[in-house]
C-alpha positions in Angstrom: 38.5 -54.4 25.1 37.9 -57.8 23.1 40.6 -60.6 23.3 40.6 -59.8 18.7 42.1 -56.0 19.9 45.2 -57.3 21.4 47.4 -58.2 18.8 50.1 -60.9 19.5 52.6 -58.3 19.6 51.2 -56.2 22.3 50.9 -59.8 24.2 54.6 -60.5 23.9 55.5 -56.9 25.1 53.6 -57.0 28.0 55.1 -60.1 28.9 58.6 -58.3 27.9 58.3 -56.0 30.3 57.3 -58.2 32.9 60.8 -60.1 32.3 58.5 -63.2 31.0 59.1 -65.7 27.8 56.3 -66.4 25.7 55.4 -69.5 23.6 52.9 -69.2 20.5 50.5 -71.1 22.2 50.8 -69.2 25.7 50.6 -66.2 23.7 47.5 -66.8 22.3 46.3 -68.4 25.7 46.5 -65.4 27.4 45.4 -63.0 24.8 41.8 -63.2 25.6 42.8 -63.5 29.6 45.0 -60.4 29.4 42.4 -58.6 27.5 40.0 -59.2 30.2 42.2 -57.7 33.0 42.1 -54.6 30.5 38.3 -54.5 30.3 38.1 -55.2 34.1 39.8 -52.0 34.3 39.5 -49.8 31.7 35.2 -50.3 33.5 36.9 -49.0 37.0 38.0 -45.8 34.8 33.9 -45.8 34.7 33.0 -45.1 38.0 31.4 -42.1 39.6 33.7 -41.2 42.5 32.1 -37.8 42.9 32.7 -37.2 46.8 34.4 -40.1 47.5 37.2 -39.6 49.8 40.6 -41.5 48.3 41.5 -44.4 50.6 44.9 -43.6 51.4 45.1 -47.2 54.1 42.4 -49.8 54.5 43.7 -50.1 59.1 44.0 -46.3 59.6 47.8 -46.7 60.5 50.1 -44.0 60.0 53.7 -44.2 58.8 56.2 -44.0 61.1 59.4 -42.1 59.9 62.2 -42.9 62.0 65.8 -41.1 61.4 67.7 -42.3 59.2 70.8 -43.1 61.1 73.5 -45.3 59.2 74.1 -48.9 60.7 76.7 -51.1 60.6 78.1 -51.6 57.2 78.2 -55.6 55.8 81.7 -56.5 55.1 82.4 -56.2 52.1 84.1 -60.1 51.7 80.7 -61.1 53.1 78.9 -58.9 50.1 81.1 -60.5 47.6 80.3 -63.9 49.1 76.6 -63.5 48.6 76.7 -62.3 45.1 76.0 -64.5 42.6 78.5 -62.8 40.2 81.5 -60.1 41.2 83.9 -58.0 39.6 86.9 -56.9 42.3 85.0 -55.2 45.2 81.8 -54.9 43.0 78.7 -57.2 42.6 77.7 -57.5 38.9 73.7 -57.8 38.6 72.0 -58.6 35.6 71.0 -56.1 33.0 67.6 -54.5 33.1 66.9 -52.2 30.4 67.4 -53.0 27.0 68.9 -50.6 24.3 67.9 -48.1 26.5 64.4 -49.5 26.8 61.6 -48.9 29.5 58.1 -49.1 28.4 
């Protein structure tokens, strides 16, 4: 995919979605970088993997699942104290998706 197929628009979703504010001048900096990453992989998509066995961990651990057994709560006046905004007994976070956005 050439830097010319990725129209400043697409740029500035990309970066949308990855919470990031764009100038003109970074948007057309990373243009040609971001189509780059896009060639880079859409060539992966290339490969023959015939018979290749997926790599599921690189040190040949394995997960340990331990019970899930409740410990002690924070207080909640500790909680509150921590939060950068609160509402009563609730913390107030930041909104994440936009008119009921996603990708």
């Amino acid at each position: 995919m050439a830097s010319h197929e990725l129209s400043p628009e697409y740029v500035r979703k990309i970066a949308r979605l990855a919470r990031l504010e764009l100038s003109d001048g970074e948007v057309a900096r990373f243009q040609p970088q971001l189509a780059a990453v896009l060639g880079y992989v859409n060539r992966l998509s290339t490969l023959n993997l015939e018979g290749v066995e997926p790599l599921t961990n690189v040190a040949d651990a394995v997960n340990r699942l331990d019970d899930d057994v409740p410990g002690p709560a924070l207080p909640i006046a500790a909680l509150l104290k921590m939060a950068p905004e609160a509402h009563e007994r609730f913390v107030r976070i930041p909104r994440v998706l936009e008119d009921g956005g996603g990708a």
